[in-house]
OpenMM code with the backbone's topology and positions (N, CA, C; nanometers):
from openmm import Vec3, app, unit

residues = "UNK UNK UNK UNK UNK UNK UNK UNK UNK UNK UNK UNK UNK UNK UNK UNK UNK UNK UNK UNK UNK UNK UNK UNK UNK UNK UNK UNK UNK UNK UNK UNK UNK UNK UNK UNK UNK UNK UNK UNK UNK UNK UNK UNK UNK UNK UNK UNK UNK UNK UNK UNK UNK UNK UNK UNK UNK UNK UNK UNK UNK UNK UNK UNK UNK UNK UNK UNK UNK UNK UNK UNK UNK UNK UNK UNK UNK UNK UNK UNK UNK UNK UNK".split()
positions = [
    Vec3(0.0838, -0.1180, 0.0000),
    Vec3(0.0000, 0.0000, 0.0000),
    Vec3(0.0884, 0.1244, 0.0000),
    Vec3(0.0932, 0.1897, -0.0772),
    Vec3(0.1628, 0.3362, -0.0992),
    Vec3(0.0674, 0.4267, -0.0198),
    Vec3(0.1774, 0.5114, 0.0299),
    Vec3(0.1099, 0.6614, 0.1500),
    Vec3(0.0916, 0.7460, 0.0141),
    Vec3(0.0020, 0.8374, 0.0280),
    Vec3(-0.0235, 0.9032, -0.0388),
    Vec3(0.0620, 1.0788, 0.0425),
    Vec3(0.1667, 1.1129, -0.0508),
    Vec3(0.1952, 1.2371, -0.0009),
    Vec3(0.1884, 1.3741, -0.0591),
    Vec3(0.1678, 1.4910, -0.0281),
    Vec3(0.1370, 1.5491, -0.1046),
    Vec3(0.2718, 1.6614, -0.0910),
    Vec3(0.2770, 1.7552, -0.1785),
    Vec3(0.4392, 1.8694, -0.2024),
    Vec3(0.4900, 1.9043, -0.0700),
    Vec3(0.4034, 1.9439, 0.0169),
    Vec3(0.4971, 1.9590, 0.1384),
    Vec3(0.5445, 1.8232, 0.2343),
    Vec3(0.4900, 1.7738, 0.2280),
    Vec3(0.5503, 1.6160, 0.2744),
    Vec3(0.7176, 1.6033, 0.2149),
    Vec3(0.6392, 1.5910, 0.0664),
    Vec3(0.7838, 1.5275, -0.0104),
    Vec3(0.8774, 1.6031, 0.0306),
    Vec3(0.8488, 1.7328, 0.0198),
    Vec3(0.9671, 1.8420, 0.0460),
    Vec3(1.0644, 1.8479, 0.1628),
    Vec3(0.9615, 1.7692, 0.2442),
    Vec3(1.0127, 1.7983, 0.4360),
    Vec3(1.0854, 1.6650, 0.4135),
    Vec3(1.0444, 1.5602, 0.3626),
    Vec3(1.1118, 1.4038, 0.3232),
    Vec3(1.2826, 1.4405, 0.2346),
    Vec3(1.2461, 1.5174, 0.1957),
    Vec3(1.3661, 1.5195, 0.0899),
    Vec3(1.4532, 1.5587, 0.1938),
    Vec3(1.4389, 1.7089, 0.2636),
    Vec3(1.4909, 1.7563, 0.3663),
    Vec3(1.5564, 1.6509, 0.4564),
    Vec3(1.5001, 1.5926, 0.5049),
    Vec3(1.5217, 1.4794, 0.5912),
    Vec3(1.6787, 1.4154, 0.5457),
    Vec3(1.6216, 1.3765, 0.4032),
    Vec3(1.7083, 1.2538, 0.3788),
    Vec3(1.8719, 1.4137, 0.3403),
    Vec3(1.8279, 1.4513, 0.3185),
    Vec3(1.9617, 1.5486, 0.2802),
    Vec3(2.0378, 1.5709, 0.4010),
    Vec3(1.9742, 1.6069, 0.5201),
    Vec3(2.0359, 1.6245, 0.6252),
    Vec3(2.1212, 1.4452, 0.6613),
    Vec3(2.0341, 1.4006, 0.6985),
    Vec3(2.0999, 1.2270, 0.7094),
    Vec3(2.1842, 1.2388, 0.6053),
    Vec3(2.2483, 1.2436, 0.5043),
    Vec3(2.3111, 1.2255, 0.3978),
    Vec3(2.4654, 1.3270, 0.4222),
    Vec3(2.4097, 1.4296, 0.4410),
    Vec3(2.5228, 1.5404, 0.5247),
    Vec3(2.5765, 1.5152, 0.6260),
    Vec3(2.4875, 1.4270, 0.7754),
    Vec3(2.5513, 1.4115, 0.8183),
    Vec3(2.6374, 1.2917, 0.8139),
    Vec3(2.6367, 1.1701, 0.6983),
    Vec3(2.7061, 1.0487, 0.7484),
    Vec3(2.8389, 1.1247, 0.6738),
    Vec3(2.8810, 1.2036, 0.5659),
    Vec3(2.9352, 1.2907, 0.4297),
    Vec3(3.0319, 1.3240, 0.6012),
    Vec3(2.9868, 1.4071, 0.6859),
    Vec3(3.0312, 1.4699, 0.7945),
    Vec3(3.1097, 1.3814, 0.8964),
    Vec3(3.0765, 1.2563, 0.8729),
    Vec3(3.1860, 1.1578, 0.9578),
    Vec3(3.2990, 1.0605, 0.9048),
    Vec3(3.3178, 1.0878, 0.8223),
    Vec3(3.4083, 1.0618, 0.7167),
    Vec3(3.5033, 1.1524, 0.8055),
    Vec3(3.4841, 1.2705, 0.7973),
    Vec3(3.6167, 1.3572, 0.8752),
    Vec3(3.6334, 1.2946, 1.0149),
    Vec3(3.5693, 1.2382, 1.0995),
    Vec3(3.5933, 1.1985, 1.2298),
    Vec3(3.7423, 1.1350, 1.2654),
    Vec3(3.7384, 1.0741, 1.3729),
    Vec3(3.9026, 0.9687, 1.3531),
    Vec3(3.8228, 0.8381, 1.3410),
    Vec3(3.9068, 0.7142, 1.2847),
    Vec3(3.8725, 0.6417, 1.2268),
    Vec3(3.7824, 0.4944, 1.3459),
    Vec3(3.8220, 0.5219, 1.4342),
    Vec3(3.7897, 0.4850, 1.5642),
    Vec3(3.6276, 0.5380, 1.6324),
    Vec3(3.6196, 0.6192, 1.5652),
    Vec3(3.4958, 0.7339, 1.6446),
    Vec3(3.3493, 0.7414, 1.5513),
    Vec3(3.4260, 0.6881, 1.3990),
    Vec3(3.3220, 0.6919, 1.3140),
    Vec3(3.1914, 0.6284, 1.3292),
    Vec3(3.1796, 0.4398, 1.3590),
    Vec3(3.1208, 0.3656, 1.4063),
    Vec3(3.0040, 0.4307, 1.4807),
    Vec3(3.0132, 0.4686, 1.6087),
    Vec3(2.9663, 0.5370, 1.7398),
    Vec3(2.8385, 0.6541, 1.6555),
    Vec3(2.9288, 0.7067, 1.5842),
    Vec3(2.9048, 0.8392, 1.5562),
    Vec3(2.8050, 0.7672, 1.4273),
    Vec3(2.8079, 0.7079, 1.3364),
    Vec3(2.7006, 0.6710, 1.2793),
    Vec3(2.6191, 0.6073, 1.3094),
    Vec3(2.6468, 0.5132, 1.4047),
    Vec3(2.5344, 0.4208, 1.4538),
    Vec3(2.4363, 0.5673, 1.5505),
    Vec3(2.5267, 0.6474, 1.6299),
    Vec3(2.3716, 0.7827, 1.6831),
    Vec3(2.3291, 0.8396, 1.6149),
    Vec3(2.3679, 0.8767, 1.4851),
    Vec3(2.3224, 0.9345, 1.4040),
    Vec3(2.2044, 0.8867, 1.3500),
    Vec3(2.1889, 0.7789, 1.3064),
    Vec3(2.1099, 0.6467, 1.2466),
    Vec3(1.9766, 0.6208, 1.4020),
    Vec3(2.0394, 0.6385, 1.5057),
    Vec3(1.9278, 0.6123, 1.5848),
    Vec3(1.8263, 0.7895, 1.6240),
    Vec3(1.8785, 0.8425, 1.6220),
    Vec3(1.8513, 0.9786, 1.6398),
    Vec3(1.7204, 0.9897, 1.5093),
    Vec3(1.7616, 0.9571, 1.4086),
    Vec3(1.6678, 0.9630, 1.2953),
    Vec3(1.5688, 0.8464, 1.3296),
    Vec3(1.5930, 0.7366, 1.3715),
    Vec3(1.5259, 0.6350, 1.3656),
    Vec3(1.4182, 0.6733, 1.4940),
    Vec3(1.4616, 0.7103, 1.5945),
    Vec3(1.3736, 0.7943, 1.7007),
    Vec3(1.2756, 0.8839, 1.6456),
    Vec3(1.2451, 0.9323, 1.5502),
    Vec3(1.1677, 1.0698, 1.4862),
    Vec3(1.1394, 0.9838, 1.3769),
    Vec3(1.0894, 0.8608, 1.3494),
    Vec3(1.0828, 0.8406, 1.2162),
    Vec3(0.9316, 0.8237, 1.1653),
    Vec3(0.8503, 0.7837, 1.3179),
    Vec3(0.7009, 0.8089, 1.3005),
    Vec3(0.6665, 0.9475, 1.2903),
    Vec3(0.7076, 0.9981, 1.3382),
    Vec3(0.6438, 1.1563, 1.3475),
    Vec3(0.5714, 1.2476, 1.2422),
    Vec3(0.4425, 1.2775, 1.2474),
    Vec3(0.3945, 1.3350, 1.1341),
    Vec3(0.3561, 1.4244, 1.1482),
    Vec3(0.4305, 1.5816, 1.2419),
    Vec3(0.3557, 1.6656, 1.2750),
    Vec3(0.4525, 1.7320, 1.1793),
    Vec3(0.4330, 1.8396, 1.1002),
    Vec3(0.4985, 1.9156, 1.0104),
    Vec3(0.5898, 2.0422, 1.1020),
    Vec3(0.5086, 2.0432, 1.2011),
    Vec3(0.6031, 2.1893, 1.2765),
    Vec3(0.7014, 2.1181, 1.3594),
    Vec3(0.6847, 2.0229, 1.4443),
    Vec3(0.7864, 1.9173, 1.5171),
    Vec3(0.9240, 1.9118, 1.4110),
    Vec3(0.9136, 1.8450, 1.2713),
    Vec3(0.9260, 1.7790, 1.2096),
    Vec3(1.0157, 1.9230, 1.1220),
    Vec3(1.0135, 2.0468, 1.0916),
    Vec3(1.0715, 2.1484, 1.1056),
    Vec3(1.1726, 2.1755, 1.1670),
    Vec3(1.1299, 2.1691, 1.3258),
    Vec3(1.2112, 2.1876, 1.4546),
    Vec3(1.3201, 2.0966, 1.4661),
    Vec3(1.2780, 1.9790, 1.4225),
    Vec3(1.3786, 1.8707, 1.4605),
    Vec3(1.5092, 1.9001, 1.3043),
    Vec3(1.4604, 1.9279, 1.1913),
    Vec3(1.5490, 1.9598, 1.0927),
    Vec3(1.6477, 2.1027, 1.1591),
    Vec3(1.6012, 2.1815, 1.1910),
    Vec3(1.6782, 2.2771, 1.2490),
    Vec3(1.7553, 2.2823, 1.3170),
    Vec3(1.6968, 2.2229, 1.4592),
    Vec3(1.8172, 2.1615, 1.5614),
    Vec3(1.8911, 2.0338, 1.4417),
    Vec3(1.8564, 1.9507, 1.3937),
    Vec3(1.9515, 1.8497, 1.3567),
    Vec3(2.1082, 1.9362, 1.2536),
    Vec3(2.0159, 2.0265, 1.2185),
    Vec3(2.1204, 2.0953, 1.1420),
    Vec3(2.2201, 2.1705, 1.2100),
    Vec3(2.1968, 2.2627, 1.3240),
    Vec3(2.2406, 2.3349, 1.4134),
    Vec3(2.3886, 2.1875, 1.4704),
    Vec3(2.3060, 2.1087, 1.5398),
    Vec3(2.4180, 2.0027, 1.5779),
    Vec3(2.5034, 1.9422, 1.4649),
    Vec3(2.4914, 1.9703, 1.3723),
    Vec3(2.6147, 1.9093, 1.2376),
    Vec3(2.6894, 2.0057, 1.2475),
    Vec3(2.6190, 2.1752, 1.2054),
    Vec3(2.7246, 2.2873, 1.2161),
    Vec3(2.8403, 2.2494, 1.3285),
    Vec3(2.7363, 2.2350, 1.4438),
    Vec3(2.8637, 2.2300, 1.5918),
    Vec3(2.9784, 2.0830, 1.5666),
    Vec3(2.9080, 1.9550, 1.5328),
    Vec3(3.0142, 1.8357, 1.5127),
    Vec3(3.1102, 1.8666, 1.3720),
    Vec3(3.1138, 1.9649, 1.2636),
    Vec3(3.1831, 2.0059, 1.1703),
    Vec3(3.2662, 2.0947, 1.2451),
    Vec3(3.2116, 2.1721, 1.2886),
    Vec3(3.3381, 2.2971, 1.3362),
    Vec3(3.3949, 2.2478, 1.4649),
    Vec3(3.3908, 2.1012, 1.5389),
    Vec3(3.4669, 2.0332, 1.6447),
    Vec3(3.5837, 1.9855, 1.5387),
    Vec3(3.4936, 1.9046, 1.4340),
    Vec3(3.5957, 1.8147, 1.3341),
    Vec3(3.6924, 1.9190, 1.3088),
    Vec3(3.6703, 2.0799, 1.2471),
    Vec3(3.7991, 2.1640, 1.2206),
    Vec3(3.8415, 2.1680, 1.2973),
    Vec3(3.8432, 2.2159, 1.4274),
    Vec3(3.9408, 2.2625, 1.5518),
    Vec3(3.9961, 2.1454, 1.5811),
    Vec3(3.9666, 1.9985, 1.5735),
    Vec3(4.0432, 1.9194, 1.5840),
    Vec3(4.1399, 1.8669, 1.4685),
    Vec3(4.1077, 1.9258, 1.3456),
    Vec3(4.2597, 1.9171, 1.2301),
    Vec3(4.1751, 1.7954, 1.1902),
    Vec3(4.0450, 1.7881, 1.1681),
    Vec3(4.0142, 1.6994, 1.0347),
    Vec3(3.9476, 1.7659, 0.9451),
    Vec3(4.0172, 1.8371, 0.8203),
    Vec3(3.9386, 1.9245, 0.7690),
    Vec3(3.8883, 1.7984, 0.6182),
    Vec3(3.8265, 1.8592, 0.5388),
    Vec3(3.7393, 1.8022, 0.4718),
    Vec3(3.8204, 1.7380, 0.3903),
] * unit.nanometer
topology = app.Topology()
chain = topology.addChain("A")
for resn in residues:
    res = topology.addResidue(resn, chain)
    for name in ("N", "CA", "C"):
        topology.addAtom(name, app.Element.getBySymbol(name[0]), res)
């Protein structure tokens, strides 16, 4: 049975997957030891929010998720793993 979604769905879906996509792109810079950890929370963090169908939640959570990549990217520079 296919969900039926309509433009803002897809849009917030796409969103989604871009951020997840940025952040695994984002642990590649980690140390090679730390990566594991760091994708497996990543992967559960999304997997935690994955029912959720409130569009403003579902906003909020893209924002903060984004906000926390900015901060784990600019740890990765100050620690000398640049891209």
């Amino acid at each position: 049975m296919a969900l039926a979604f309509d433009l803002q769905d897809f849009l917030i879906r796409a969103r989604v997957l871009k951020l997840y996509r940025q952040a695994l792109r984002v642990t590649r810079r980690a140390p090679v030891d730390a990566r594991g950890e760091l994708r497996t929370t990543i992967r559960q963090e999304m997997e935690n929010s994955r029912d959720c169908n409130d569009r403003q939640k579902i906003r909020y959570l893209l924002s903060e998720g984004r906000e926390r990549l900015k901060r784990l990217d600019e740890m990765l520079d100050m620690q000398g793993h640049p891209e």
